[in-house]
C-alpha beads as a LAMMPS data file, in Angstrom:
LAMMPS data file: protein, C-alpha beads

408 atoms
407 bonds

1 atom types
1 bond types

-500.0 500.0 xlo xhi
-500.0 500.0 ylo yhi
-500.0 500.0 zlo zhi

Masses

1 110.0

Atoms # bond

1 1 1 -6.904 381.068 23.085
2 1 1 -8.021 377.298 23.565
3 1 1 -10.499 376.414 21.003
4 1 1 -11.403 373.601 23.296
5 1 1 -12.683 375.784 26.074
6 1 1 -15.856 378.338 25.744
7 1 1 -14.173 382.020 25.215
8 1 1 -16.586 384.914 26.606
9 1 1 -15.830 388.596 25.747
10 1 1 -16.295 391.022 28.817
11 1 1 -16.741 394.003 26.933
12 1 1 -16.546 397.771 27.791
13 1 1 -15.648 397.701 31.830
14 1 1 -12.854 400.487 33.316
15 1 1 -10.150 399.883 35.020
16 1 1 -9.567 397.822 38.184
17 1 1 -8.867 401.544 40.172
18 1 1 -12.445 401.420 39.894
19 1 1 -13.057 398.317 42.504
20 1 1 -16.835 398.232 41.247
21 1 1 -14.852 396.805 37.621
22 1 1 -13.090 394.739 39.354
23 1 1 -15.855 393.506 41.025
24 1 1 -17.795 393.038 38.270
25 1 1 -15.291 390.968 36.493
26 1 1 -14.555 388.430 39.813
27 1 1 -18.837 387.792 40.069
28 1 1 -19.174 387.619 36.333
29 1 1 -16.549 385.045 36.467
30 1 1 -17.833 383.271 39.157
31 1 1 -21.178 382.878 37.505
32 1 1 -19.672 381.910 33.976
33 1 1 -17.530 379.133 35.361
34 1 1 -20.639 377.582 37.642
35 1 1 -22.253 377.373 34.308
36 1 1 -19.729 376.635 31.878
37 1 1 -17.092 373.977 31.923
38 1 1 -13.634 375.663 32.085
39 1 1 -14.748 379.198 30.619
40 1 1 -11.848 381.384 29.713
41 1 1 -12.182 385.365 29.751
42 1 1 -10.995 388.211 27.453
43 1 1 -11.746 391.632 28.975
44 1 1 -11.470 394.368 26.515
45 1 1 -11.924 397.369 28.646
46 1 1 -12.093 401.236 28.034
47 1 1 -8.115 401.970 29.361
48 1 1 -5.359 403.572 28.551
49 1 1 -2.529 402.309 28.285
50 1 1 -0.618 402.695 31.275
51 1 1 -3.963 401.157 33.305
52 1 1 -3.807 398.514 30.938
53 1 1 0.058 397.903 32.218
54 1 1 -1.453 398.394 35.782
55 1 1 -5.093 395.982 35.184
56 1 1 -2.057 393.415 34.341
57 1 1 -0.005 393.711 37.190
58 1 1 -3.356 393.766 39.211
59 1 1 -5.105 390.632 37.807
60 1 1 -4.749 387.474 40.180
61 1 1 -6.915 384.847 37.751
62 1 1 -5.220 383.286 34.792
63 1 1 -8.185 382.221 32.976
64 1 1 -8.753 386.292 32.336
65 1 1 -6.270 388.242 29.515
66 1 1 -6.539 392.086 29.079
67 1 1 -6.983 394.047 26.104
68 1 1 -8.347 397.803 25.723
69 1 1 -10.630 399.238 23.331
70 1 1 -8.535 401.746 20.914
71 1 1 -9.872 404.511 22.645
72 1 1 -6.933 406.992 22.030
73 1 1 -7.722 406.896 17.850
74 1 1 -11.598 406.446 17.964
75 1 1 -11.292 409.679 20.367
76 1 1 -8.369 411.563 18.975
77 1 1 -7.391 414.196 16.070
78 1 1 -7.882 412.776 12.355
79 1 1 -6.445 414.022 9.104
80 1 1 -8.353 415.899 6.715
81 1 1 -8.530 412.811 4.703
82 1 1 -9.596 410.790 7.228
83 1 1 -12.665 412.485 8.566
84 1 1 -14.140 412.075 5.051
85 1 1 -13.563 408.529 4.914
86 1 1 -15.052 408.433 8.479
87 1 1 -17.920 410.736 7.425
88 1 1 -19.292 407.891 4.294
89 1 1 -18.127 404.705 6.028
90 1 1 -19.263 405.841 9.961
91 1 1 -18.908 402.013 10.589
92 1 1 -14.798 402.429 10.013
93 1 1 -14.671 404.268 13.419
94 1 1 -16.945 401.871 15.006
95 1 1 -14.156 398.483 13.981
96 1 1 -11.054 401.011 14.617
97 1 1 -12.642 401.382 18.177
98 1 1 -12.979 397.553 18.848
99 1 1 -9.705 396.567 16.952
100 1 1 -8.191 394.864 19.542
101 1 1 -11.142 392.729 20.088
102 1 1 -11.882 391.762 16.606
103 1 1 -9.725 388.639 15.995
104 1 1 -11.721 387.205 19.084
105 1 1 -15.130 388.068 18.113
106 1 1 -15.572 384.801 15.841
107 1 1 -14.340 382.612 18.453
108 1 1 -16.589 383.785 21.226
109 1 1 -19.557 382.260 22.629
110 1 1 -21.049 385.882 23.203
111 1 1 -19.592 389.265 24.162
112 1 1 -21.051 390.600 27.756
113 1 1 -21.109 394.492 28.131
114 1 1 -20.083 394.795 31.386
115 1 1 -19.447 397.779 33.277
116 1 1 -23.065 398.248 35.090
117 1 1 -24.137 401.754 34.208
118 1 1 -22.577 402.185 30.703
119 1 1 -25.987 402.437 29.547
120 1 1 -27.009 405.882 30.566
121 1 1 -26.572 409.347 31.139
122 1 1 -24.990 409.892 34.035
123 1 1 -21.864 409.827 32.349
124 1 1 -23.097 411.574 28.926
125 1 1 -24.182 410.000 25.795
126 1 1 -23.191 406.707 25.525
127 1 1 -21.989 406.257 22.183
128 1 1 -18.849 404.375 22.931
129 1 1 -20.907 401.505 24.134
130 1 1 -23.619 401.215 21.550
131 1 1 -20.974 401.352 18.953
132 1 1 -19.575 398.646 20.676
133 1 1 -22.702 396.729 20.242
134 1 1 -22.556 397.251 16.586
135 1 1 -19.669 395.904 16.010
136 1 1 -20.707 392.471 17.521
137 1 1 -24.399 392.890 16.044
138 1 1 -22.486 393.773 12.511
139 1 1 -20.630 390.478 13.050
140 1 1 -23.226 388.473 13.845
141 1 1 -22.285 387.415 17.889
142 1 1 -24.445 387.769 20.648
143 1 1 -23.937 390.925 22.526
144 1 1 -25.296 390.835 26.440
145 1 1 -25.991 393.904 28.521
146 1 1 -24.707 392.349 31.598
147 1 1 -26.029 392.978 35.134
148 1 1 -26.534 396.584 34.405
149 1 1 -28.813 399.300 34.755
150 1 1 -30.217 401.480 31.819
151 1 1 -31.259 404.711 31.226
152 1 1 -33.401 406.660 31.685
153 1 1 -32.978 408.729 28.581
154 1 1 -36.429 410.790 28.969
155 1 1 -34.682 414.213 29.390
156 1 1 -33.186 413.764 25.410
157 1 1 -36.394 412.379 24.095
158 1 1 -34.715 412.502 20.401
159 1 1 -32.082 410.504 21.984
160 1 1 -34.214 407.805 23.648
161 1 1 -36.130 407.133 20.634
162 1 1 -32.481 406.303 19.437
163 1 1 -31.977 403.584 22.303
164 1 1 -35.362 402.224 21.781
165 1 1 -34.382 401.008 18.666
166 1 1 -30.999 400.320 19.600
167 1 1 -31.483 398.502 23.173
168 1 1 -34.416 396.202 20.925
169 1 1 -31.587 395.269 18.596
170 1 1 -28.931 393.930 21.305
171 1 1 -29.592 390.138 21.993
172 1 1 -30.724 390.452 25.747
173 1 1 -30.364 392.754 28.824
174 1 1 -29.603 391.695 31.754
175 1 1 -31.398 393.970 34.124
176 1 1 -29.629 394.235 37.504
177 1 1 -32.476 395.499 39.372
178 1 1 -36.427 396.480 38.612
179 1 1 -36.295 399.978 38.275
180 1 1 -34.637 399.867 35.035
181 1 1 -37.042 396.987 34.162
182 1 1 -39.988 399.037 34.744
183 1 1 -37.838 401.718 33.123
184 1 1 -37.196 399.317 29.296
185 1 1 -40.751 398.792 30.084
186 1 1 -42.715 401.926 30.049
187 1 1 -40.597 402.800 26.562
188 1 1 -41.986 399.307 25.164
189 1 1 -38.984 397.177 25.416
190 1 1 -39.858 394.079 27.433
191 1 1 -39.260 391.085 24.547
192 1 1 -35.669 390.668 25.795
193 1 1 -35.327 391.851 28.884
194 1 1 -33.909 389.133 32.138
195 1 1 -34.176 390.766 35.606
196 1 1 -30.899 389.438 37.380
197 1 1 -28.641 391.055 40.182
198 1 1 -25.442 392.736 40.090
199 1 1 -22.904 389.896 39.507
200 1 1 -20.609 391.836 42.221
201 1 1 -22.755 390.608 44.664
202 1 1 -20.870 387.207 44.351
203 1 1 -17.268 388.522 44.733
204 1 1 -15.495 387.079 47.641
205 1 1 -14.535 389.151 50.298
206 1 1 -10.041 389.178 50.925
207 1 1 -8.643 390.121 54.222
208 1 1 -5.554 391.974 53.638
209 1 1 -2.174 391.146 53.608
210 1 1 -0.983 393.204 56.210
211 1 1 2.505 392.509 57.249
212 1 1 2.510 395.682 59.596
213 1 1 -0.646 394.737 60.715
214 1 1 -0.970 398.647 60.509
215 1 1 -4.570 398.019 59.778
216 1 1 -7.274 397.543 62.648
217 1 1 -10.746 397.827 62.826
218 1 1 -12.542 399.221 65.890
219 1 1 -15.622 398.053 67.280
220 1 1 -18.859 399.552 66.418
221 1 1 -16.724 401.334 63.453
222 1 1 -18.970 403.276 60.856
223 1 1 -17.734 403.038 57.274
224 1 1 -18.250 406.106 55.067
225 1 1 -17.546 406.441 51.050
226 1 1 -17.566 409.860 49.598
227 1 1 -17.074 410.623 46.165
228 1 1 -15.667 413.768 44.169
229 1 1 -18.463 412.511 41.528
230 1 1 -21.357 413.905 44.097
231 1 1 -20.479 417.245 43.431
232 1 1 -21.977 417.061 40.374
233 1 1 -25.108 416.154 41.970
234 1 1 -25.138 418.003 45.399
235 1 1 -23.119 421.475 44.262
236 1 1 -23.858 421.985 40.733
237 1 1 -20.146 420.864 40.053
238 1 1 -18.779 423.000 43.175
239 1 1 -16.136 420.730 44.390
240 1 1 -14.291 422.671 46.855
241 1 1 -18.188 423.783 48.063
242 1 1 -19.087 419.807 48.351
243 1 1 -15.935 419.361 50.471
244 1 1 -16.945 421.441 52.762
245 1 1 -20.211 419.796 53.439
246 1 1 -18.364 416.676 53.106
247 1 1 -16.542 417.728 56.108
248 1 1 -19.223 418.935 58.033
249 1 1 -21.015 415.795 57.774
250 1 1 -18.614 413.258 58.533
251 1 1 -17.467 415.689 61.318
252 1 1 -21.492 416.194 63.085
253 1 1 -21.558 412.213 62.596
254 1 1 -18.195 411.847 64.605
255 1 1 -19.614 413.956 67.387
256 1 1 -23.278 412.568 67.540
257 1 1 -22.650 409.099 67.322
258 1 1 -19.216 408.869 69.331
259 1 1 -18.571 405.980 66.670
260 1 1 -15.102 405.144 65.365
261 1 1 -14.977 406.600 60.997
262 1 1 -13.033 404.814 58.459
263 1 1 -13.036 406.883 54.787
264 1 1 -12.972 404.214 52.760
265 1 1 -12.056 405.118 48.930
266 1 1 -13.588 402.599 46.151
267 1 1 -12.020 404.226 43.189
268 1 1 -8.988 405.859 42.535
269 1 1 -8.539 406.920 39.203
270 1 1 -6.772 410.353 38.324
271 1 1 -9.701 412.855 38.251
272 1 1 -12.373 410.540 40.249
273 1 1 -10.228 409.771 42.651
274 1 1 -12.088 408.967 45.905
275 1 1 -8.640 408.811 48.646
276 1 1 -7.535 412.175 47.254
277 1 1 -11.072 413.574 47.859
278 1 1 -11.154 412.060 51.172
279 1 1 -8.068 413.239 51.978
280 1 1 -8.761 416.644 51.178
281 1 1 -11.946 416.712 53.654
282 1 1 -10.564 414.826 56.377
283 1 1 -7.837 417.847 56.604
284 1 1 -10.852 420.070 57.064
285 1 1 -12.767 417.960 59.648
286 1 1 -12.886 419.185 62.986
287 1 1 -9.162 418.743 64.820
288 1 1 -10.695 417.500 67.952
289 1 1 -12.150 414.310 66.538
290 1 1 -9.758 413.852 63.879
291 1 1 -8.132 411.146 66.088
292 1 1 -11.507 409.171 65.813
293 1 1 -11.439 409.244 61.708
294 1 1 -9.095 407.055 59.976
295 1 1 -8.281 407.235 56.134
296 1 1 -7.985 403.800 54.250
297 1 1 -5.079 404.178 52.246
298 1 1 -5.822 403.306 48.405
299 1 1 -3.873 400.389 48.097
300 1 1 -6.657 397.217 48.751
301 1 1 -8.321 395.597 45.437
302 1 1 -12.086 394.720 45.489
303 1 1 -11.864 392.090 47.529
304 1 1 -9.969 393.512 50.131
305 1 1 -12.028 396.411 50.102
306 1 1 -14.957 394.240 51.059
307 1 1 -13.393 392.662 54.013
308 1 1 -12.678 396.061 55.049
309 1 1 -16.591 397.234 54.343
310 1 1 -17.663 393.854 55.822
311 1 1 -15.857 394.927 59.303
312 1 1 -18.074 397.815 59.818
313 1 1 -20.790 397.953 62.031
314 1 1 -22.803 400.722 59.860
315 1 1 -21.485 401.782 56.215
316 1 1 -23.071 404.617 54.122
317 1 1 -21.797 404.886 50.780
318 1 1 -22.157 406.757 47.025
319 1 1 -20.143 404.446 45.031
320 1 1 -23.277 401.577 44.195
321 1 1 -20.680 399.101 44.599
322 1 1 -19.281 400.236 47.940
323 1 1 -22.976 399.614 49.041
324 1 1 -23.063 396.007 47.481
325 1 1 -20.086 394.871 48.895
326 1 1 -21.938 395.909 52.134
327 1 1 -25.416 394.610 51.427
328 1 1 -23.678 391.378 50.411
329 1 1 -21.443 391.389 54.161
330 1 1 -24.868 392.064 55.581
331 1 1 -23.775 394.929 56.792
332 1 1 -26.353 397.904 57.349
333 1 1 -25.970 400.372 54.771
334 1 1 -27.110 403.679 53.526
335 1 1 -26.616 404.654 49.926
336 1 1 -26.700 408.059 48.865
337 1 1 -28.492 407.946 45.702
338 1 1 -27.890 409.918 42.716
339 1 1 -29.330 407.421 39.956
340 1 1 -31.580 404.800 39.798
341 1 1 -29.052 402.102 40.356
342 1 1 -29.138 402.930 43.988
343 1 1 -32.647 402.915 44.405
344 1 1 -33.241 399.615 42.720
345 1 1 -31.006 398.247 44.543
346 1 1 -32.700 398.842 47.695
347 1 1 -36.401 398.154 46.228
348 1 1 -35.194 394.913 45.553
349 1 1 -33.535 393.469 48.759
350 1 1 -35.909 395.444 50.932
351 1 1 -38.605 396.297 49.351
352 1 1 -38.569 400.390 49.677
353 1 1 -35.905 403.089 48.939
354 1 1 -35.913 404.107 53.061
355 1 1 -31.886 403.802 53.044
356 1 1 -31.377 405.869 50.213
357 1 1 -31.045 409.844 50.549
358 1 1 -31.022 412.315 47.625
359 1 1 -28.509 414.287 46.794
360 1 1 -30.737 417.443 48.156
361 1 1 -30.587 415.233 51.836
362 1 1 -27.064 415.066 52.121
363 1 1 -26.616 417.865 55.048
364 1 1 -24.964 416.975 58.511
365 1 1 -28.153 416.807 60.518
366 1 1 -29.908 414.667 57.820
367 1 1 -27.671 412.162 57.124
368 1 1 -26.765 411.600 61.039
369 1 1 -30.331 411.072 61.839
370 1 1 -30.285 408.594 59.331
371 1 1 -27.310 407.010 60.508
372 1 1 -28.778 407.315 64.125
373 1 1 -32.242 405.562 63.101
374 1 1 -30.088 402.795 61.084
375 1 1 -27.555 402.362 64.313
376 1 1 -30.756 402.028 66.605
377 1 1 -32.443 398.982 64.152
378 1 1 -29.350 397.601 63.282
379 1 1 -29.546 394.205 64.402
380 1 1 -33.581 394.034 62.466
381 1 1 -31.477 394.931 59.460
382 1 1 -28.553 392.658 59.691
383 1 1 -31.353 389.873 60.400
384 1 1 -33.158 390.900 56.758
385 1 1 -30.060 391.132 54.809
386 1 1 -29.114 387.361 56.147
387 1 1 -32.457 386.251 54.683
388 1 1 -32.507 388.272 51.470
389 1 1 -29.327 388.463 50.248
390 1 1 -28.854 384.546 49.137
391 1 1 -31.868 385.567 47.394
392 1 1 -29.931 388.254 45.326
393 1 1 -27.017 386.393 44.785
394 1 1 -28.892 383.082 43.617
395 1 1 -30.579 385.835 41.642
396 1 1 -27.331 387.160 40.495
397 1 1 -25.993 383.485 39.613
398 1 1 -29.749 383.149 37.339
399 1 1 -27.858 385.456 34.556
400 1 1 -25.425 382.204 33.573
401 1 1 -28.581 379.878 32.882
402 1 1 -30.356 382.456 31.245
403 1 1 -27.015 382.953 28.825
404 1 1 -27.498 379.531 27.774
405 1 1 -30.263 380.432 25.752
406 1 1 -28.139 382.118 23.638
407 1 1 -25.092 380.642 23.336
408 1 1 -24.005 378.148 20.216

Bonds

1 1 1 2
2 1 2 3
3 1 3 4
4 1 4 5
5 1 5 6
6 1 6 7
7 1 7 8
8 1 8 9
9 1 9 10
10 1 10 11
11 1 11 12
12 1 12 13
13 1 13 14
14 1 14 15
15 1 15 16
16 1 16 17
17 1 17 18
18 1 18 19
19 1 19 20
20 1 20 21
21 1 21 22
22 1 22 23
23 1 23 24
24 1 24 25
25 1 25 26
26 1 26 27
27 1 27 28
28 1 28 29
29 1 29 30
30 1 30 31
31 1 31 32
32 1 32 33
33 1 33 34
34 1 34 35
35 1 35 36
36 1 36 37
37 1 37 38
38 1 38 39
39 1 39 40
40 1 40 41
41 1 41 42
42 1 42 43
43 1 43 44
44 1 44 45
45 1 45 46
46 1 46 47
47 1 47 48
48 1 48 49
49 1 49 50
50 1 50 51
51 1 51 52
52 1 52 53
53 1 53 54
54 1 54 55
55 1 55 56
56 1 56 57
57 1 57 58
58 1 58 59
59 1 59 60
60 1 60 61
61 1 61 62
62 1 62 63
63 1 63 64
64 1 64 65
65 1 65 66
66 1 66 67
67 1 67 68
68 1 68 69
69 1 69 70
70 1 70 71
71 1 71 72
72 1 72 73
73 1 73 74
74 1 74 75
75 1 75 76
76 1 76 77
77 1 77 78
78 1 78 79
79 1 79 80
80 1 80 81
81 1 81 82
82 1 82 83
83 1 83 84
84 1 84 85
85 1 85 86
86 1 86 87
87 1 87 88
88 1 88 89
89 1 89 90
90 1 90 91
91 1 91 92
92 1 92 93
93 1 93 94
94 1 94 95
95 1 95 96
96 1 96 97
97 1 97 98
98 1 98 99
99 1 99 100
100 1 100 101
101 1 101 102
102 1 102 103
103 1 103 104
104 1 104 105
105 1 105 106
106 1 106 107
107 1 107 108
108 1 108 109
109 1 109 110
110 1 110 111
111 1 111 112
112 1 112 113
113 1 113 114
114 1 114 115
115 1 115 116
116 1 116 117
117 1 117 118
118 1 118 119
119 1 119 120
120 1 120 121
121 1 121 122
122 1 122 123
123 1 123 124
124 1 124 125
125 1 125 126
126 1 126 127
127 1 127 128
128 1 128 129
129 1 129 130
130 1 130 131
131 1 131 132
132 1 132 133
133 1 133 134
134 1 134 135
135 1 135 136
136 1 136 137
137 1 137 138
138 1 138 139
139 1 139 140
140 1 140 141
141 1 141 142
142 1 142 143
143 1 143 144
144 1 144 145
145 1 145 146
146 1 146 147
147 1 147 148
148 1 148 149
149 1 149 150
150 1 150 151
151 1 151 152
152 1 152 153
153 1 153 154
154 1 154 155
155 1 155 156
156 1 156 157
157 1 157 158
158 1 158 159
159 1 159 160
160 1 160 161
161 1 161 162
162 1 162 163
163 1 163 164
164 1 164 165
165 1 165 166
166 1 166 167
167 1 167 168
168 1 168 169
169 1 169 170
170 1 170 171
171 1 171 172
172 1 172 173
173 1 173 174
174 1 174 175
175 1 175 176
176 1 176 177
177 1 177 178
178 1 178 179
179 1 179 180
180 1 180 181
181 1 181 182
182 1 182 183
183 1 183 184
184 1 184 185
185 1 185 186
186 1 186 187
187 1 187 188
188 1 188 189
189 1 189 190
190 1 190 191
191 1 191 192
192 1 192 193
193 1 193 194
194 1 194 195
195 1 195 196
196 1 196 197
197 1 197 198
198 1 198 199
199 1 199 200
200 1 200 201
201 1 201 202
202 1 202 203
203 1 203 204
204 1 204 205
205 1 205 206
206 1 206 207
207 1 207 208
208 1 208 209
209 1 209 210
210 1 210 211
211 1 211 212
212 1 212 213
213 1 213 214
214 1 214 215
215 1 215 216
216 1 216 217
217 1 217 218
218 1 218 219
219 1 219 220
220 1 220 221
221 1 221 222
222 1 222 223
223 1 223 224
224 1 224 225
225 1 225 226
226 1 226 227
227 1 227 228
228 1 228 229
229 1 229 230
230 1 230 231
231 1 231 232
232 1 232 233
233 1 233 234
234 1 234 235
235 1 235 236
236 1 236 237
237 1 237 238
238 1 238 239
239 1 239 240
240 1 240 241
241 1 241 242
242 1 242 243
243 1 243 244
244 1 244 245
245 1 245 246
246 1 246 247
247 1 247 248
248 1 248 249
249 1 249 250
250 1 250 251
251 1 251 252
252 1 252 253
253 1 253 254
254 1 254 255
255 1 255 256
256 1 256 257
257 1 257 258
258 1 258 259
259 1 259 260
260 1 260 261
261 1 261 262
262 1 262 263
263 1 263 264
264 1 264 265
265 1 265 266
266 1 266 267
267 1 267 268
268 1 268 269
269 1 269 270
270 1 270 271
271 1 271 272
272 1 272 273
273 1 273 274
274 1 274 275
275 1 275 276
276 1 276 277
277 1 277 278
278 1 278 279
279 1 279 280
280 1 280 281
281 1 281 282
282 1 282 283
283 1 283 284
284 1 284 285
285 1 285 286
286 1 286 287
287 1 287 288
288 1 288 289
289 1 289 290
290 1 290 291
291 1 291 292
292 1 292 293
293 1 293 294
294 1 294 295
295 1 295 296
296 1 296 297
297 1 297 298
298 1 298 299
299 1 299 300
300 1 300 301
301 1 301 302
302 1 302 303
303 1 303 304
304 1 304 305
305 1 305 306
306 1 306 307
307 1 307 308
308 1 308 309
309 1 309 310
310 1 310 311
311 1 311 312
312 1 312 313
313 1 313 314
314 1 314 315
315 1 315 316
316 1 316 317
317 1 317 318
318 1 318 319
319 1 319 320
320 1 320 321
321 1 321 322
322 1 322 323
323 1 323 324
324 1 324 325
325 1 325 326
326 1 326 327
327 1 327 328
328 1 328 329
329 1 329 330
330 1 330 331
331 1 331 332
332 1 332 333
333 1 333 334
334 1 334 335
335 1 335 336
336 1 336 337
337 1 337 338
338 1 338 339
339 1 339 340
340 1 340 341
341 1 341 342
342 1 342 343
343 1 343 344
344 1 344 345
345 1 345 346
346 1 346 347
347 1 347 348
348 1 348 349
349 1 349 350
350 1 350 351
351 1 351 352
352 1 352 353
353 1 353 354
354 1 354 355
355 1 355 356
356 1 356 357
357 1 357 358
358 1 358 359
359 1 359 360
360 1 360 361
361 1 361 362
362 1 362 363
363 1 363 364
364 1 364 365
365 1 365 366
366 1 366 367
367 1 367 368
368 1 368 369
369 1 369 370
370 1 370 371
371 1 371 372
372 1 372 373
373 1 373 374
374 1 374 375
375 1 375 376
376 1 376 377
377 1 377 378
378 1 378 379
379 1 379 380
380 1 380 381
381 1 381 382
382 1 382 383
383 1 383 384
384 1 384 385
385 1 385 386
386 1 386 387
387 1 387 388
388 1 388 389
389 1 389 390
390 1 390 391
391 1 391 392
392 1 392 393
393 1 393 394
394 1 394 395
395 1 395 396
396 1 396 397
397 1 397 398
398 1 398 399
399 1 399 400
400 1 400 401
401 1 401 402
402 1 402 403
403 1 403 404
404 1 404 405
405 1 405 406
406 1 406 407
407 1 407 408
């Protein structure tokens, strides 16, 4: 590393498979550089190693170097011997963990925990992170909670009074939208709190490369993302039941709108895997309008993916950052909401949460009469998202001044 140029530490994202990460990492970039001269970038992200190999291969920018947390031995079996070191010295596992990142720490202007939604339950406890945080608090750097939502914690209430403590000990959070403001807010934590916007909404949208020019986009297409993730939320875990209704939805919106469907996956890691799910229910859509539904292959990065999402006429998404790379294409868009993330989102660009729908709405006739209503005010949408979106993004571009506060 250059000595001469400001080194930040992007802390804690996944893997590029995940085009919301990889997202997150081209915006965050874009901000740092507008606000620093000649930034360079170390991402130390939760991997293993063969995504590492792959987040190589994958990276395009050569101000950005990969390293992963040491996930494998902060997570894996221990000898006798070592669990009782680990049980007196319970900071041990906490450096082990961040190993790769340590000779760095010293050097860096401030670490940033990216990742968006780290900082929550969705996901389970997240211990990985706050450990994280430690480490960097421990060694005296600032540590950022960057562009990303938090909590809430209320349903563990031993727990939150944990991350009260904890979240008032981090050097700032970046808030990337006011429901997890008010959120830090009704537990009492307001001193270092920035509300900012998702830095993905300044990502740069790709068209593809596509020799075979095998990909085209019809007019008047609707864009749908569908995750394996929502069973969790809509099934009580039930995949094969939430594939089913996946089907039945995207096949009653086929026949009621007589609009052109592109599936389009936003991540595709092993077990999360969005094509493979979407693959799965467009073999059990109906075989008369199958010719209407086309499956985006998995092989687009972020930005690609947005030029894709920015082609549609309509998209309706559960990944948040499927929806952002719409809202920021001003592109009408319908999120299906199973956090807060989603619904903060919305509150801020429009003002209510009308274009988000539960988990307990997401049936065929519901979410087509949503689609419908959105179809039928589209161009009254498109018109607000071309006025509120610089908004967001200059909003979104605010979290680079604000980091000069706390930077050496």
């Amino acid at each position: 590393m250059n000595k001469n140029r400001p080194l930040f530490i992007l802390a804690g994202n996944g893997p590029y498979e995940n085009r919301g990460c990889e997202a997150i990492v081209q915006g965050t970039v874009k901000i740092l550089r507008h606000n620093f001269h000649d930034p360079m970038f170390l991402s130390v992200s939760v991997l293993k190693k063969t995504e590492l190999e792959r987040q190589f291969r994958a990276e395009t920018d050569p101000a950005i170097t990969h390293k992963k947390m040491n996930i494998d031995q902060y997570f894996g079996k221990k000898s006798f011997l070592q669990r009782i070191f680990f049980m007196f010295d319970k900071k041990k596992n906490k450096y082990l963990l961040c190993n790769e990142m340590l000779p760095y720490i010293d050097d860096a202007c401030a670490v940033l925990s990216v990742g968006g939604d780290n900082y929550s339950l969705d996901y389970g406890i997240p211990k990985l992170f706050t450990d994280i945080d430690d480490v960097i608090l421990d060694k005296k750097r600032p540590i950022i909670l960057w562009g990303a939502s938090v909590g809430p914690f209320d349903r563990l209430p031993k727990y939150e009074r944990y991350m009260v403590r904890h979240l008032k000990s981090v050097t700032a959070i970046f808030a990337r939208e006011s429901v997890t403001v008010d959120y830090l807010s009704k537990i009492g934590i307001t001193e270092n709190v920035y509300q900012v916007a998702d830095p993905a909404f300044l990502m740069e949208s790709v068209k593809p490369r596509d020799e075979n020019k095998k990909l085209t986009i019809k007019q008047g297409a609707i864009g749908l993302n569908l995750s394996p993730l929502m069973a969790r939320y809509v099934t009580a875990g039930d995949l094969p039941q939430w594939e089913r209704i996946a089907a039945n939805i995207i096949s009653t919106i086929a026949k009621k709108t007589c609009c052109p469907l592109y599936l389009i996956p936003h991540v595709t890691i092993p077990g999360l895997d969005d094509f493979t799910f979407l693959e799965k229910v467009w073999n059990l859509t109906d075989a008369q309008i199958k010719s209407e539904i086309t499956l985006i292959p998995p092989n687009y990065n972020a930005a690609e993916t947005k030029w894709i999402i920015g082609n549609m006429s309509l998209f309706a998404g559960a990944r948040t950052h499927s929806t952002i790379a719409a809202f920021s294409s001003n592109i009408p868009t319908i999120s299906f909401a199973y956090s807060i993330k989603a619904k903060g989102i919305n509150r801020d660009i429009f003002g209510h949460e009308e274009y988000c729908l539960d988990p307990v709405q997401l049936t065929p006739e519901i979410v087509t009469l949503r689609i419908k209503s959105l179809l039928a005010t589209s161009d009254e949408v498109r018109n607000e998202l071309q006025e509120k979106i610089p908004i967001i993004q200059e909003s979104a571009m605010n979290a680079g001044k604000y980091l000069h506060e706390f930077v050496d």
